[in-house]
N, C-alpha and C positions, 0 to 999 in steps of 0.2 A: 500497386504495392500498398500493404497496409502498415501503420507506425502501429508496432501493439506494444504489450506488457501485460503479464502475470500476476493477479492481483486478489487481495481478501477484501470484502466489503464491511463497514463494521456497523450497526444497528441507527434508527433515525434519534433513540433517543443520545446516544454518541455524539453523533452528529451534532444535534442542538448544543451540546455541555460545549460542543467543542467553536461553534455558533458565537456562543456566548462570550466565549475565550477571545476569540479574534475580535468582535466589536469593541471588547476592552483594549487591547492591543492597538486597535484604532487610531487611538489617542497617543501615542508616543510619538505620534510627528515621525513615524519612519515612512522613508519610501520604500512601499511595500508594494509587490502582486502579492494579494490573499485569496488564498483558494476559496471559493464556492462551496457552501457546506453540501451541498448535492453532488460533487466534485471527490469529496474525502474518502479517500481507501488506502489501505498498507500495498506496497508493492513490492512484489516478493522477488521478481525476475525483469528487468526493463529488456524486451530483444530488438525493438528499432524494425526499421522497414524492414518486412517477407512480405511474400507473393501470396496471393489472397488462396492461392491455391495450395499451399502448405498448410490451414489454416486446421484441418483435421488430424494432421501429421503430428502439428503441433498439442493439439489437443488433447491426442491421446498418449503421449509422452508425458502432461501434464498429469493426466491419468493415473498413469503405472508409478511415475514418479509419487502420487499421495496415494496411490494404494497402503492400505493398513493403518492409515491415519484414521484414529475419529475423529471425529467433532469434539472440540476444546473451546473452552473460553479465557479471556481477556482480557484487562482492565487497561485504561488508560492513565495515564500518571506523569505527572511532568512535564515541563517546558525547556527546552534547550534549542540551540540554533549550530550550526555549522558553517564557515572549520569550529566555532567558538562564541560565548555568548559575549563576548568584548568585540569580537570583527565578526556578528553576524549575517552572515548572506542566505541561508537557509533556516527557517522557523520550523519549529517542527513539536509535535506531541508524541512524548513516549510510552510504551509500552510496559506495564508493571507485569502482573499475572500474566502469565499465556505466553512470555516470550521466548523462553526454551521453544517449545510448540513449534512456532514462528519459525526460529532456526532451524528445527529438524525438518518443516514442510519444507522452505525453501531450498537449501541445501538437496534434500533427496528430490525434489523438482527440476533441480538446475543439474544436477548431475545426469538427469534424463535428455534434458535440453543437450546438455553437451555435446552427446552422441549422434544430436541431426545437426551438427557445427556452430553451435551459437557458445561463444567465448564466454569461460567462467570469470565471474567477478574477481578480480587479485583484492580486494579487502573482502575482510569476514563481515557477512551481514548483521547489520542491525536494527531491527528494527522500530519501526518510527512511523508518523503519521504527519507528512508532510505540510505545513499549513500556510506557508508564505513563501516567497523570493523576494529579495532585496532586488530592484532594479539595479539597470546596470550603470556604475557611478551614484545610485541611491545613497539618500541620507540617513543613516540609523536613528537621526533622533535622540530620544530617551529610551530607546527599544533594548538595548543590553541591560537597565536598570530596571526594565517594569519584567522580563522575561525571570528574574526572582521568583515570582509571583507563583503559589502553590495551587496545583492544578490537581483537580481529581474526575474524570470524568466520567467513572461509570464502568461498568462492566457488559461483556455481550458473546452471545456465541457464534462461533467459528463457524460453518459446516459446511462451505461448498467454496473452490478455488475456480477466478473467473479469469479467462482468456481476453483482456479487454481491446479496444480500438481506439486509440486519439486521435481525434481531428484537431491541429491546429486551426484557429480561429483567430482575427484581430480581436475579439472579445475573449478572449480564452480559448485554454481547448475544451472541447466536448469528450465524452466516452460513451462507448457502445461498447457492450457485452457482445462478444461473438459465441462463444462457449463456457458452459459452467459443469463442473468437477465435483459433485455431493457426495463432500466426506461419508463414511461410513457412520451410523451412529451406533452409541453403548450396547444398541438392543439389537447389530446386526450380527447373525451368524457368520454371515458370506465372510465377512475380511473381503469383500469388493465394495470398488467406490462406481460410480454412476456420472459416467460422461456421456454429455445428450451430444457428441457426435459419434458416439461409438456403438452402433445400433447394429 
């Protein structure tokens, strides 16, 4: 059985802005897990343990479901935590430009998902770019006050949605790419996307 999830990658200069962000964060005395900035992707669909044998089935649902998307871009912007930046348990960077997009991929993704039995989400997604956890019984610190903080990270292109693999680790988890989904882009006639298990 593999633990997967459905996910967009977002560019290394992202990454750093967003790098940067967290070692600031650092400093609030929260007890925090922070994510690994080699770690950071938006995830569009979490589906939990399937059989490594489904893993083409899935993929190409993934497929049909972003058929006729192109390639979009999207900016990063914002700092918020969940449920709330006063009782934060979840750190997170949001999403400015590019988030409709977002919504429409996942949605008509997960709608495809559905149909090989994997259970739709009951909240409307939103998206986000996950960057911390609060351990569990963790101290916030000064971490609801410094999360104020005006965040702009940068902008990047969308163009290919990745079938990813998590390995739990004592050190974290790990990700491996199983399959990737390249969006169509402006300049394609087809209106087809390009999944490298649909050959």
């Amino acid at each position: 059985m593999l633990r997967t999830f459905v996910a967009v990658s977002v560019a290394d200069a992202l990454k750093e802005a967003v790098a940067d962000l967290i070692d600031s964060l650092k400093t609030a005395g929260a007890d925090v897990k922070w994510v690994k900035p080699e770690n950071l992707h938006l995830t569009l669909k979490f589906l939990g343990d399937v059989d490594e044998a489904r893993v083409d089935e899935i993929a190409r649902a993934i497929s049909i479901g972003s058929e006729g998307t192109e390639s979009f871009d999207i900016s990063l912007a914002g700092v918020g935590a969940f449920p709330s930046v006063r009782r934060p348990k979840v750190v997170w960077v949001g999403v400015d430009r590019g988030k409709d997009f977002l919504v429409s991929l996942s949605e008509r993704v997960e709608d495809r998902l559905a149909l090989l039995g994997f259970e739709k989400e009951k909240r409307k997604f939103s998206p986000h770019l996950t960057i911390g956890r609060l351990r569990r019984e963790g101290r916030p610190g000064d971490l609801p006050n410094r999360l104020a903080v005006q965040f702009d990270g940068g902008e990047c292109r969308i163009d290919r949605v990745r079938l990813m693999k998590s390995t739990l680790t004592p050190q974290g988890p790990t990700y491996e790419e199983l399959r990737q989904i390249i969006l169509k882009s402006k300049a394609d006639p087809t209106g087809k996307n390009d999944c490298s298990s649909c050959q």
